[in-house]
C-alpha atoms as a printed R data frame, in Angstrom:
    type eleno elety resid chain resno       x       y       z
1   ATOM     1    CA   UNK     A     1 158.947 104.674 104.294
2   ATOM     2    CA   UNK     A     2 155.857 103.100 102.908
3   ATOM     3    CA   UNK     A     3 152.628 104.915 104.506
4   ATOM     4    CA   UNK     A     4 150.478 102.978 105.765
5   ATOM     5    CA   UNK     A     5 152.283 100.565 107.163
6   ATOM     6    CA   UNK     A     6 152.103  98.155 109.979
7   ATOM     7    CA   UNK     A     7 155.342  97.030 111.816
8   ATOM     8    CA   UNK     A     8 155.735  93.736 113.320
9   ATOM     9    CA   UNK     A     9 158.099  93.189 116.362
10  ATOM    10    CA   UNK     A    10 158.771  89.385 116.153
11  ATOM    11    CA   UNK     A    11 161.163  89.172 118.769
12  ATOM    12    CA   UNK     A    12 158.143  90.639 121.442
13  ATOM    13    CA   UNK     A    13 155.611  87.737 120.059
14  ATOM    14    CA   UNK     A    14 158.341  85.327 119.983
15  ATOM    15    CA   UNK     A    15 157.974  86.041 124.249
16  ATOM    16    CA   UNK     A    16 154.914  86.267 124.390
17  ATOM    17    CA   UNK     A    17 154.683  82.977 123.120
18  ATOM    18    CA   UNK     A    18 157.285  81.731 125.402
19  ATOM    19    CA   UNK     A    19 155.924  83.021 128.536
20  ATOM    20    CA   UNK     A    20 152.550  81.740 127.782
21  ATOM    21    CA   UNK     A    21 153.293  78.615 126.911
22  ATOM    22    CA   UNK     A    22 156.139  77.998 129.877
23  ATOM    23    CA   UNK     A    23 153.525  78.965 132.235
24  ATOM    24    CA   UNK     A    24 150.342  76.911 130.958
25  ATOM    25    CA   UNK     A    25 152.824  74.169 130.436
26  ATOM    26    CA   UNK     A    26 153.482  73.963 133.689
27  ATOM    27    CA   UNK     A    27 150.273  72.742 134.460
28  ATOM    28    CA   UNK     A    28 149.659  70.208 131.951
29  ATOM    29    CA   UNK     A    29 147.960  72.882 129.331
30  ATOM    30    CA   UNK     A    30 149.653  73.101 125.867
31  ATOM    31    CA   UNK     A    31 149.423  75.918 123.193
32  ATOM    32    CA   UNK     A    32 148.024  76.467 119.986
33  ATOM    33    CA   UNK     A    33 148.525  79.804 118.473
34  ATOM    34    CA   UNK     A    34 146.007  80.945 116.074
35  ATOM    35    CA   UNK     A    35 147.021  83.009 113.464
36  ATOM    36    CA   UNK     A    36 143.560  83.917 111.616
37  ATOM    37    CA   UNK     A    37 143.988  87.860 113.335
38  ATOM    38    CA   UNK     A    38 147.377  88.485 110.828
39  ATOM    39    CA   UNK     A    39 146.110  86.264 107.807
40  ATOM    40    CA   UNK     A    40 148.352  83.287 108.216
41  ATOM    41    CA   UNK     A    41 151.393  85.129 108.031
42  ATOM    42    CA   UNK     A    42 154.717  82.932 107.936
43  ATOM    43    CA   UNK     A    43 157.048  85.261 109.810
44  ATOM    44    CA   UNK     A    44 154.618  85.636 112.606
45  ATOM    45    CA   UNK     A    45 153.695  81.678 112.994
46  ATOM    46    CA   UNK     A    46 157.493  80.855 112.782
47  ATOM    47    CA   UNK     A    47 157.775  83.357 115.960
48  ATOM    48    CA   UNK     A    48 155.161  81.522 117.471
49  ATOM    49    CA   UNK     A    49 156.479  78.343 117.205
50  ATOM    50    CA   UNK     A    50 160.156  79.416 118.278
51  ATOM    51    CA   UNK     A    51 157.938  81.067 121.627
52  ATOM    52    CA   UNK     A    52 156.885  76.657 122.039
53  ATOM    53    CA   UNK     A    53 153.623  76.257 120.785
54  ATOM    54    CA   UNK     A    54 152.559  72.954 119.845
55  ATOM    55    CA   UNK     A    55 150.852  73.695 116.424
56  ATOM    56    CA   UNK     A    56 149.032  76.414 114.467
57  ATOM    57    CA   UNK     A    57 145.203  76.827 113.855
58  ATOM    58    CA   UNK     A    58 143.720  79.468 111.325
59  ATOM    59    CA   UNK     A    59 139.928  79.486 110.263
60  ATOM    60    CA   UNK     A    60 140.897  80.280 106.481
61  ATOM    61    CA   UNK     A    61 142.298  77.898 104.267
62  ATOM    62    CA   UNK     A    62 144.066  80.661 101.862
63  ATOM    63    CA   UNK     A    63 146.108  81.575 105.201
64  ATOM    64    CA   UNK     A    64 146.930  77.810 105.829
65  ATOM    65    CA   UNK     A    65 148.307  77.186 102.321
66  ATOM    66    CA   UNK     A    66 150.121  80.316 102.866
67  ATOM    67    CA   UNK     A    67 151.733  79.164 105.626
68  ATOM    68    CA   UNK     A    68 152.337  75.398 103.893
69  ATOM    69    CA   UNK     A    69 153.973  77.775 100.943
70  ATOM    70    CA   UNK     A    70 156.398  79.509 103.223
71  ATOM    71    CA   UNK     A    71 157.756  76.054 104.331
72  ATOM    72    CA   UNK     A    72 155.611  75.610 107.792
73  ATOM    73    CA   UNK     A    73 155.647  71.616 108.379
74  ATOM    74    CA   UNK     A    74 153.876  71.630 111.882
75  ATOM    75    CA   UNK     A    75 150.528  70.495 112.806
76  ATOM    76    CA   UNK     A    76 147.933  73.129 111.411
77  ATOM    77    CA   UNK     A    77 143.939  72.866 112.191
78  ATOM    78    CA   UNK     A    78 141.559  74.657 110.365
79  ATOM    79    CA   UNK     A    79 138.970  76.164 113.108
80  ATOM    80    CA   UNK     A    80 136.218  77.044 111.409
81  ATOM    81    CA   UNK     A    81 133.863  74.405 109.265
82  ATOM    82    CA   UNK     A    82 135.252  73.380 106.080
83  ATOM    83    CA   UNK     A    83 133.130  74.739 103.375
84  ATOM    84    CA   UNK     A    84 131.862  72.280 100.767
85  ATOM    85    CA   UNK     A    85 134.489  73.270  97.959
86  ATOM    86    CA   UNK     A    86 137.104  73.351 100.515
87  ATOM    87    CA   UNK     A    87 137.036  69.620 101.384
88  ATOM    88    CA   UNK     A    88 140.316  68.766  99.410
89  ATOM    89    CA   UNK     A    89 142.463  71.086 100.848
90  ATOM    90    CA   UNK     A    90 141.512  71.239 104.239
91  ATOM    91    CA   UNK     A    91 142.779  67.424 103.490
92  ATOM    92    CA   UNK     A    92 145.523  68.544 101.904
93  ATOM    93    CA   UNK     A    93 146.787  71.285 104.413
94  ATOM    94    CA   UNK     A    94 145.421  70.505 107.678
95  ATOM    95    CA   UNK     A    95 146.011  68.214 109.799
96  ATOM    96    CA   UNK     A    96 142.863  68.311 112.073
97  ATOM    97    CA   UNK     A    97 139.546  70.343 111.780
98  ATOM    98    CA   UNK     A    98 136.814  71.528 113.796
99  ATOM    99    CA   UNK     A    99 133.831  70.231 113.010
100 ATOM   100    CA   UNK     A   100 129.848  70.790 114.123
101 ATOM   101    CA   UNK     A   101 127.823  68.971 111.171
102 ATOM   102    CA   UNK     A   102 127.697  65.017 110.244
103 ATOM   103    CA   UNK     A   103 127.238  65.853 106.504
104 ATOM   104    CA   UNK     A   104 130.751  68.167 106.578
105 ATOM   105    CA   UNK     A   105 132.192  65.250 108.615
106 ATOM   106    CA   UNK     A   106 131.404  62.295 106.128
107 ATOM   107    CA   UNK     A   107 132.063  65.038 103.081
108 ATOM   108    CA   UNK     A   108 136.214  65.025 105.053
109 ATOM   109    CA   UNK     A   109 135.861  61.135 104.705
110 ATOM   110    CA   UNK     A   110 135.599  60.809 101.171
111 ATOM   111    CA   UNK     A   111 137.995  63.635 100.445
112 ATOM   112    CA   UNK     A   112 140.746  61.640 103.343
113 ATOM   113    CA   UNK     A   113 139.650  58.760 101.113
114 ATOM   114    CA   UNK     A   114 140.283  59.752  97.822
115 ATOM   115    CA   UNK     A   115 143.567  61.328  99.018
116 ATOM   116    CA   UNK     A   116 144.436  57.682 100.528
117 ATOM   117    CA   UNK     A   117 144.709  59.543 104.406
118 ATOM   118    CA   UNK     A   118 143.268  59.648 107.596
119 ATOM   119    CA   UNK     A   119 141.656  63.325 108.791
120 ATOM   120    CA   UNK     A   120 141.807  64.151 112.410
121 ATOM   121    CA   UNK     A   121 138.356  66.012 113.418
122 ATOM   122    CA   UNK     A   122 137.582  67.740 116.894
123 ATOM   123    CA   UNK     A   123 134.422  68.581 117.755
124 ATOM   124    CA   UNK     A   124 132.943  71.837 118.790
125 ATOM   125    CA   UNK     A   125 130.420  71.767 122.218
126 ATOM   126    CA   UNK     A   126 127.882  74.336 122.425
127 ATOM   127    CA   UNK     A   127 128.903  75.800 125.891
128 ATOM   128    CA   UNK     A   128 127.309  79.058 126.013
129 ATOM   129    CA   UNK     A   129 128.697  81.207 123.802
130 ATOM   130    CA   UNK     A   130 125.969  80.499 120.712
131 ATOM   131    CA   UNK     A   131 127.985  80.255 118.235
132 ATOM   132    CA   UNK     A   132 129.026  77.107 116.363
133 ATOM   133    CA   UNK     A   133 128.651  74.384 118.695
134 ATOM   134    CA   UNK     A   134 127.001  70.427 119.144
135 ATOM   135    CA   UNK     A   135 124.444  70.439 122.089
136 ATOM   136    CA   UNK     A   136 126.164  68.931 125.003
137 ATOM   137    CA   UNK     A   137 123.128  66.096 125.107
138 ATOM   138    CA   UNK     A   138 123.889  65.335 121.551
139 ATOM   139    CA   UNK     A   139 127.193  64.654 121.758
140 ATOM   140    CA   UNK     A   140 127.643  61.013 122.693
141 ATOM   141    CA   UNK     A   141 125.586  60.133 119.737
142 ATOM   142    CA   UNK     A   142 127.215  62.435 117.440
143 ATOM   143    CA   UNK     A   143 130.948  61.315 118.585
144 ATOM   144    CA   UNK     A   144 129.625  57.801 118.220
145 ATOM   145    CA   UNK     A   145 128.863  58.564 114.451
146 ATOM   146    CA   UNK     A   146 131.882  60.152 114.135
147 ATOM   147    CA   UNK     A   147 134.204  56.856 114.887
148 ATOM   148    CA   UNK     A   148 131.955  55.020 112.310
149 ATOM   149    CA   UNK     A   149 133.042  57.362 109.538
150 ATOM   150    CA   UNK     A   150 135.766  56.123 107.439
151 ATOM   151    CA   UNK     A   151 138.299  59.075 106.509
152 ATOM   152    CA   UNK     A   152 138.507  60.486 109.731
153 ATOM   153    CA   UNK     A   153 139.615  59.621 113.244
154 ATOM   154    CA   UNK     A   154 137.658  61.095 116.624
155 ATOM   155    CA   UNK     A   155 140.684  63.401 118.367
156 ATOM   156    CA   UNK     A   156 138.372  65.232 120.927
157 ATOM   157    CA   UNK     A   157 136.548  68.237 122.039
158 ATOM   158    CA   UNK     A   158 136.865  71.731 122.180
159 ATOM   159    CA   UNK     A   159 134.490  74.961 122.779
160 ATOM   160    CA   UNK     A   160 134.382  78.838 122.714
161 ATOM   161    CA   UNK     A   161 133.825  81.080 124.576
162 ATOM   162    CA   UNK     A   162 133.264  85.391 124.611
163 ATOM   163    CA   UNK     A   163 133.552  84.888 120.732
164 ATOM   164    CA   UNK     A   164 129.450  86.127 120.323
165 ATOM   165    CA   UNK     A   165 128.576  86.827 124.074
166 ATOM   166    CA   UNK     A   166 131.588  88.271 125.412
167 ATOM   167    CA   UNK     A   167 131.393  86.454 128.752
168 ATOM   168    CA   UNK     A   168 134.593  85.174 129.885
169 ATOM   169    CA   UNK     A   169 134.102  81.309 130.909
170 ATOM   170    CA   UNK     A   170 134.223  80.136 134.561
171 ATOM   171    CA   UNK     A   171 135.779  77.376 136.417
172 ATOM   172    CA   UNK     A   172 132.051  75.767 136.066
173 ATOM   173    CA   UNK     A   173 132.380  75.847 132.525
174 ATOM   174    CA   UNK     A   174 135.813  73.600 132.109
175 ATOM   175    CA   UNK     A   175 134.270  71.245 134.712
176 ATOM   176    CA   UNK     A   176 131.303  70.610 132.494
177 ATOM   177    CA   UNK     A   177 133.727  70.617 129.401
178 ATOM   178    CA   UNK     A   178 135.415  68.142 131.304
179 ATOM   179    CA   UNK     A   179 132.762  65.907 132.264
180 ATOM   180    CA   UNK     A   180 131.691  65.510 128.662
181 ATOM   181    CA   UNK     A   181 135.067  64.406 127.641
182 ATOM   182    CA   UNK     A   182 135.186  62.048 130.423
183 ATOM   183    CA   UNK     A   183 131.285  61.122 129.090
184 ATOM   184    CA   UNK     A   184 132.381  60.666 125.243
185 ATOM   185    CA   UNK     A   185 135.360  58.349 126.062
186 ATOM   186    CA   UNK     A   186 132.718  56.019 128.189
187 ATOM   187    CA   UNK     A   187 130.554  55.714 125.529
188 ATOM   188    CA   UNK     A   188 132.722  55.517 122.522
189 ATOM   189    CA   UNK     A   189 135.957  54.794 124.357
190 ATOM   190    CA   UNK     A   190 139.683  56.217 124.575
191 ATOM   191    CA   UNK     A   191 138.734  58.801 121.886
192 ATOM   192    CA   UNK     A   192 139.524  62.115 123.380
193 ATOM   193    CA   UNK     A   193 143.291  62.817 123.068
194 ATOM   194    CA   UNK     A   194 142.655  66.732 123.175
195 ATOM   195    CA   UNK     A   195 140.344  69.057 124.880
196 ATOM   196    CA   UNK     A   196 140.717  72.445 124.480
197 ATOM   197    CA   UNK     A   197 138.930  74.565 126.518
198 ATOM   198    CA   UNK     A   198 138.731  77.652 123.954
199 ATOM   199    CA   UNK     A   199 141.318  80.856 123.320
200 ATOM   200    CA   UNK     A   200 142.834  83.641 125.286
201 ATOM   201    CA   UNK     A   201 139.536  84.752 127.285
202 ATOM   202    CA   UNK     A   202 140.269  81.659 129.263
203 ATOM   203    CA   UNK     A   203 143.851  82.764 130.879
204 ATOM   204    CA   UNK     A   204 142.385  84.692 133.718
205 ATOM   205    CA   UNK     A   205 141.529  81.177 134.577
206 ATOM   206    CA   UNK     A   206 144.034  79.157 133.257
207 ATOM   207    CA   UNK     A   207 146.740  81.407 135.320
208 ATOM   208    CA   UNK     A   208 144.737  81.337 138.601
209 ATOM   209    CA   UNK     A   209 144.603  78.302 140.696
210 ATOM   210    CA   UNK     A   210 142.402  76.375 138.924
211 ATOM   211    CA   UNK     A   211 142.692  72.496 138.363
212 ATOM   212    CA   UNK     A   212 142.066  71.915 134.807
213 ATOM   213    CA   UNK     A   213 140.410  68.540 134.765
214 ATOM   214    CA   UNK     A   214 140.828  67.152 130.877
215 ATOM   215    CA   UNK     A   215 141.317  69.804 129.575
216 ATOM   216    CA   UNK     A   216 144.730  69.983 127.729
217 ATOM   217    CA   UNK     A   217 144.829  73.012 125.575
218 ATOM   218    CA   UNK     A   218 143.880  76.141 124.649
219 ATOM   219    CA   UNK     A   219 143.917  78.310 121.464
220 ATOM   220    CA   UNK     A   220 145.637  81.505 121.876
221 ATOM   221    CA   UNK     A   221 145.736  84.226 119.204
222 ATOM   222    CA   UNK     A   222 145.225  87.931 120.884
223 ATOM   223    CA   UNK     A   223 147.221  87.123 124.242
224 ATOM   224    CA   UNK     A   224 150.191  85.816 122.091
225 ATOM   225    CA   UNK     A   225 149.744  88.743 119.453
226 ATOM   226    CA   UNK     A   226 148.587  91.591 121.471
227 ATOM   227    CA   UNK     A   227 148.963  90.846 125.341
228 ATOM   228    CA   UNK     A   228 145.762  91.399 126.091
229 ATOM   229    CA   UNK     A   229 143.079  89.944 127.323
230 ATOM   230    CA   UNK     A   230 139.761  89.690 124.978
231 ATOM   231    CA   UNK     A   231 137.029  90.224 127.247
232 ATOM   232    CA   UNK     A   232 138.567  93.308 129.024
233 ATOM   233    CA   UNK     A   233 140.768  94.435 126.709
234 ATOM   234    CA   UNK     A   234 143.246  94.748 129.459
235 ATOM   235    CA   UNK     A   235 147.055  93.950 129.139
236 ATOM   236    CA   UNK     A   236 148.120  90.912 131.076
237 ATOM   237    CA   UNK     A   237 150.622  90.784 133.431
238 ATOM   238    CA   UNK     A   238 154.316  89.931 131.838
239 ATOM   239    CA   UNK     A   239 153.264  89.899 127.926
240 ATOM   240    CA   UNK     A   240 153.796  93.049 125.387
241 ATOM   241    CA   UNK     A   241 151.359  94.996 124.218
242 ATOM   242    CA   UNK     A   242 153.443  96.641 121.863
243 ATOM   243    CA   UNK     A   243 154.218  93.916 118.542
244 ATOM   244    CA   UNK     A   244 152.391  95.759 116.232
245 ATOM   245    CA   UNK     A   245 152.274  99.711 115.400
246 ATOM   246    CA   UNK     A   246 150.508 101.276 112.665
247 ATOM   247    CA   UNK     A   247 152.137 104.052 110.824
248 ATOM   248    CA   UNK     A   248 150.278 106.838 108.821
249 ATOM   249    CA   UNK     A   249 151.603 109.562 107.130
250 ATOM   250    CA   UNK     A   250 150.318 113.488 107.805
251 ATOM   251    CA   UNK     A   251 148.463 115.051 104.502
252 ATOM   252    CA   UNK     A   252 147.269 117.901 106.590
253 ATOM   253    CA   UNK     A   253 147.329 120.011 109.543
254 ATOM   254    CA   UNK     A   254 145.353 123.130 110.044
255 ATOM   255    CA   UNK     A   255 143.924 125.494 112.592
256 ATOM   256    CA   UNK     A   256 139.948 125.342 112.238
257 ATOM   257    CA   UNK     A   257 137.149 125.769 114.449
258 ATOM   258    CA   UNK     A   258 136.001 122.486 117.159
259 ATOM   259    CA   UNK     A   259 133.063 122.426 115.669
260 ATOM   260    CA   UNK     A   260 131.198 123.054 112.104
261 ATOM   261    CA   UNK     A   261 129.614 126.678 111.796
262 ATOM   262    CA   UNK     A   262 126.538 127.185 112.728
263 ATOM   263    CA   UNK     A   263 123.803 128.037 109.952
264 ATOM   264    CA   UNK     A   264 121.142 130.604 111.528
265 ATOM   265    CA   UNK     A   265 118.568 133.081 109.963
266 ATOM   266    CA   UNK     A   266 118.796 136.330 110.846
267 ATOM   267    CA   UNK     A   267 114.756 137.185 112.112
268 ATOM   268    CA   UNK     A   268 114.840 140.631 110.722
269 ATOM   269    CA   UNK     A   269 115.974 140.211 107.454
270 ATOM   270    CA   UNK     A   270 115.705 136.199 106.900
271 ATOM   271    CA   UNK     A   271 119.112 136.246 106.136
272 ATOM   272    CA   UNK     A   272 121.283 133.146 106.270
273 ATOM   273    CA   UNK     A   273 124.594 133.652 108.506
274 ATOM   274    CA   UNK     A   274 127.391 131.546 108.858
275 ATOM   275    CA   UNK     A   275 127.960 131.625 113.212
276 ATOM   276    CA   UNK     A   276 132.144 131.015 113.438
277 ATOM   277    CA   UNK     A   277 133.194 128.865 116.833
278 ATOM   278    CA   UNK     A   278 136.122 130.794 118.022
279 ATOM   279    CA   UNK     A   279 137.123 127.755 119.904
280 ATOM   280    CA   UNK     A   280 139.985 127.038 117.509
281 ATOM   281    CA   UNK     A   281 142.203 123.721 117.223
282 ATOM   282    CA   UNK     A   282 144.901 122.056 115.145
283 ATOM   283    CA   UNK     A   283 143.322 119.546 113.090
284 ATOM   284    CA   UNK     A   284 145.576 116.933 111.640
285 ATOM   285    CA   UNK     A   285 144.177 114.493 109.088
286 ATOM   286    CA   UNK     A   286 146.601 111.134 108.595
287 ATOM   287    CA   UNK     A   287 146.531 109.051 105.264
288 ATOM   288    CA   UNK     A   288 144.864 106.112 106.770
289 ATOM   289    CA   UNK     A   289 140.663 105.385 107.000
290 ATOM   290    CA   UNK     A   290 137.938 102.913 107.578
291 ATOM   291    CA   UNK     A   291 139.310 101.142 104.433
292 ATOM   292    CA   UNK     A   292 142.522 100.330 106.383
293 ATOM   293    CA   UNK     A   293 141.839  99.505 110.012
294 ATOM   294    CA   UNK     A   294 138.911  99.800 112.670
295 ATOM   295    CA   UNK     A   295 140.067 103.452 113.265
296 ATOM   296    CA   UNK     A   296 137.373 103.207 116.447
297 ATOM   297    CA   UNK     A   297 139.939 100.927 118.188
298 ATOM   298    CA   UNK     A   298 143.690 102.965 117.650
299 ATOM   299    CA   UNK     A   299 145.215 104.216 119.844
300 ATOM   300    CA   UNK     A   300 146.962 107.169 119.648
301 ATOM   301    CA   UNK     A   301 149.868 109.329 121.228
302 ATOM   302    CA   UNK     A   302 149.708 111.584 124.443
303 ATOM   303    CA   UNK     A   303 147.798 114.161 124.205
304 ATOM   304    CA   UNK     A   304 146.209 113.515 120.145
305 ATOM   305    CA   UNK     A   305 142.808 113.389 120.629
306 ATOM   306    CA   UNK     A   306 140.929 110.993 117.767
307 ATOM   307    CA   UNK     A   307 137.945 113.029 116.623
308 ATOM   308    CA   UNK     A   308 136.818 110.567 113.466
309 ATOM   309    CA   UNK     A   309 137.638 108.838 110.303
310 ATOM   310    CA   UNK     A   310 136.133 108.450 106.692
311 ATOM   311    CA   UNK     A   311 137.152 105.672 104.266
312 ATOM   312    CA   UNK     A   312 140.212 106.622 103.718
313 ATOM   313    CA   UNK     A   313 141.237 109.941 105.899
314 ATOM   314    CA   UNK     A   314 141.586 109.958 109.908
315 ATOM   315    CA   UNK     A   315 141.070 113.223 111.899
316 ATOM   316    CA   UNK     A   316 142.654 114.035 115.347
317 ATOM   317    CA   UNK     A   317 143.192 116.884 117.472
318 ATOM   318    CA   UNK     A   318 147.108 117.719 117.363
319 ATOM   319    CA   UNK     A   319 146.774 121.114 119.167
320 ATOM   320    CA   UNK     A   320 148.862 120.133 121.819
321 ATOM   321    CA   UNK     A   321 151.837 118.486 120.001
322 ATOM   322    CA   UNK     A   322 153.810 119.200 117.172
323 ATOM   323    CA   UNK     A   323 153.127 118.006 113.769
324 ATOM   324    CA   UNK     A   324 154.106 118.593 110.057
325 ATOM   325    CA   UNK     A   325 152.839 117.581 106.536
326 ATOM   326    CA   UNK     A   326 154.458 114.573 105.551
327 ATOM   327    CA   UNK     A   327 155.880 113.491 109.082
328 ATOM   328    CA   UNK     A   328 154.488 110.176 110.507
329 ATOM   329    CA   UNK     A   329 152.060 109.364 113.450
330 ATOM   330    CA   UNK     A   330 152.627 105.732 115.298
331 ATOM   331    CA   UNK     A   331 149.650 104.054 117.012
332 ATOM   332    CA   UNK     A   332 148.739 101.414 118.464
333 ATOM   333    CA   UNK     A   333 145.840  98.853 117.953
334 ATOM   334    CA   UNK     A   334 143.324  96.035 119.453
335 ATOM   335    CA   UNK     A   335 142.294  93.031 117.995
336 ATOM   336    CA   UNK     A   336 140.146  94.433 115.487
337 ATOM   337    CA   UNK     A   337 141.652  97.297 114.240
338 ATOM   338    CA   UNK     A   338 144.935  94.846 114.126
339 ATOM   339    CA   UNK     A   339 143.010  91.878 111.756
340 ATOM   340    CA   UNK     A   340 141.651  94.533 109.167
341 ATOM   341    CA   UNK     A   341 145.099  96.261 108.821
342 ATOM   342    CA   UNK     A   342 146.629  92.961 107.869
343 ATOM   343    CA   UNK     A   343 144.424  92.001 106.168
344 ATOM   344    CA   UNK     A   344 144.035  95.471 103.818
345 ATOM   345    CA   UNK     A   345 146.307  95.255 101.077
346 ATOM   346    CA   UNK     A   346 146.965  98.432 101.025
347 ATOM   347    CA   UNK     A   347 148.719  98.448 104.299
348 ATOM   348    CA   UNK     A   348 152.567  97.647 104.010
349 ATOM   349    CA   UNK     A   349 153.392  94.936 106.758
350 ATOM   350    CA   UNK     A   350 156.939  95.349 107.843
351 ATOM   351    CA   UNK     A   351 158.593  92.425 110.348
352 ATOM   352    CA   UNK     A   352 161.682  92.990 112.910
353 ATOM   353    CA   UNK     A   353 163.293  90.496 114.459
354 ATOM   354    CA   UNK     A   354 163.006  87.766 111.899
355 ATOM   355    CA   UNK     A   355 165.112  84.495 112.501
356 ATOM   356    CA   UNK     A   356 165.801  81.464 110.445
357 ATOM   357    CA   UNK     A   357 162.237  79.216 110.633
358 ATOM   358    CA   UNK     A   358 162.507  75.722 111.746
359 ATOM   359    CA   UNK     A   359 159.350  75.180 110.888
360 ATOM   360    CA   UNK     A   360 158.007  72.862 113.751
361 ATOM   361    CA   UNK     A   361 156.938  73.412 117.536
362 ATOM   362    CA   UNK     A   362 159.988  73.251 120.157
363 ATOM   363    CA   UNK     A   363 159.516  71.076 123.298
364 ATOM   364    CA   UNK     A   364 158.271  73.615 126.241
365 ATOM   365    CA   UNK     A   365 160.615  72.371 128.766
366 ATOM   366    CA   UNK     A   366 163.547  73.038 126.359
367 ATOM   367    CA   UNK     A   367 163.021  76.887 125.740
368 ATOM   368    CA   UNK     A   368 164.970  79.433 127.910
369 ATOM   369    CA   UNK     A   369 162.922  82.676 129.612
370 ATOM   370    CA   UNK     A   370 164.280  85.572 127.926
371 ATOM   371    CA   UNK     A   371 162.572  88.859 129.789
372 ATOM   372    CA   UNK     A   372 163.957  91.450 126.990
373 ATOM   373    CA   UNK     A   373 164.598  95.018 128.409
């Protein structure tokens, strides 16, 4: 087969989905999965949408039209600021946007306008993380500005968080996030329909025993893809970790020293010798590089040791297994090295599990618990 490749289990994201969502549901928290980490791809937001959630959010609008293409009818927000020559389609293909700036805000307006609609916008709070964000004092007055634009309707609030800082929120946090909705609505009124209290760093809280206040929903793209949790990297208890695998092909496989020779000058006759290590090991290089994935975060077999990568080659230690020219090595990846494979064009992307899209969320209460063996 096709080398590199990645290959996409749908059927393990389609439960991942499904637990998530059945579990957050449960306490009055919907789902939104964000599909920005696999470049809007249609198989993998139909999966997420059979696993319950409530809508899709991507921060490029190339991967939103994609999905619009491919026949995906749901409600889709664009998370990241609309840039000024993207006005018209964020109109066009999103339903909702998150929004920091007045002049992007009124720029939606005219575009809704001219397009004869009516463009939802949520805004982002500064909570922390520095990133994108309104300053909590600021807020009322913004939001107040916001319901006086025409074009777009006030749908509520939302932050991140371990996006820059890597700090995983606290219960403190959603208790302020909730106090400012609470704020916003009594100065501009019943405005705030959603609050969602950022992505999947927030499930060590969500799944504790936490009240969550007002806030209604969270954004969830590496728990639903990866089962893992972003700030730890650790798996999380009853998701798979195993969707995705990355498949490179072996161009090479050699016994060679551990390490480079050693130059040295011989003192008596300033000659230049070559020292050999006679520490020798297989070294295997794979058809895969920097231009591919974040090699730094693969993971590889038992006992194949990663030593390094160039552009385009990777290098591990194969001295205790068996491989052969032309044979294929499976790994696994995190977050990053998962968003630069699918997003390298060079790297095949291969789906399992596919079923017939429907192309909208299904209710959460509605969806049977498959645990798949």
């Amino acid at each position: 087969m096709t080398s590199p490749r990645v290959e996409i289990d749908l059927t393990k994201i389609r439960a991942n989905a499904r637990f998530l969502v059945r579990r957050l549901c449960a306490g009055g928290l919907s789902v939104t999965g964000v599909t920005k980490a696999v470049c809007g791809n249609p198989d993998i937001a139909e999966a997420m949408l059979d696993g319950g959630v409530v809508g899709l959010a991507d921060a490029r609008i190339n991967n939103i039209a994609r999905m619009r293409k491919a026949g995906i009818t749901c409600p889709i927000s664009m998370i990241r600021a609309p840039l000024v020559d993207e006005m018209a389609d964020v109109i066009w293909y999103c339903d909702t946007s998150y929004n920091t700036e007045m002049d992007t805000i009124l720029q939606l307006g005219e575009a809704a306008k001219q397009q004869n609609t009516l463009h939802d916008v949520i805004l982002m709070v500064e909570m922390g993380d520095m990133r994108e964000g309104i300053l909590p004092g600021n807020l009322i007055n913004f939001a107040t500005r916001v319901i006086a634009t025409p074009g777009v309707a006030l749908k509520g609030i939302a932050a991140n968080f371990a996006c820059m800082s890597n700090l995983a929120p606290m219960g403190g946090d959603m208790v302020r996030l909730s106090q400012l909705a609470v704020q916003v609505e009594g100065g501009c009124g019943d405005f705030v329909e959603l609050v969602s209290g950022g992505g999947s760093a927030n499930l060590p809280w969500a799944l504790g025993e936490n009240s969550f206040g007002r806030v209604n929903n969270l954004r969830l793209g590496e728990a639903i893809l990866l089962g893992t949790d972003p700030v730890t990297g650790h798996p999380i208890s009853g998701l798979h970790t195993d969707a995705f695998a990355l498949f490179a092909e072996v161009i090479e496989t050699k016994l060679k020293s551990s390490a480079i020779p050693t130059a040295l000058i011989a003192p008596k006759h300033g000659i230049l010798k070559l020292v050999q290590n006679d520490d020798l090991r297989i070294r295997t290089i794979l058809a895969v590089g920097e231009q591919d994935t974040d090699t730094s975060g693969l993971t590889f077999p038992k006992e194949i040791l990663f030593i390094g990568a160039t552009s385009d080659h990777a290098v591990v230690d194969t001295t205790k297994s068996t491989v052969s020219v032309g044979s294929e090595m499976k790994m696994g990846m995190n977050y990053s090295a998962l968003k630069q494979a699918m997003s390298a064009p060079d790297v095949v992307k291969i789906v399992h599990g596919k079923q017939e899209m429907n192309g909208s969320a299904k209710d959460c209460e509605t969806q049977p618990y498959l645990t798949l063996v």
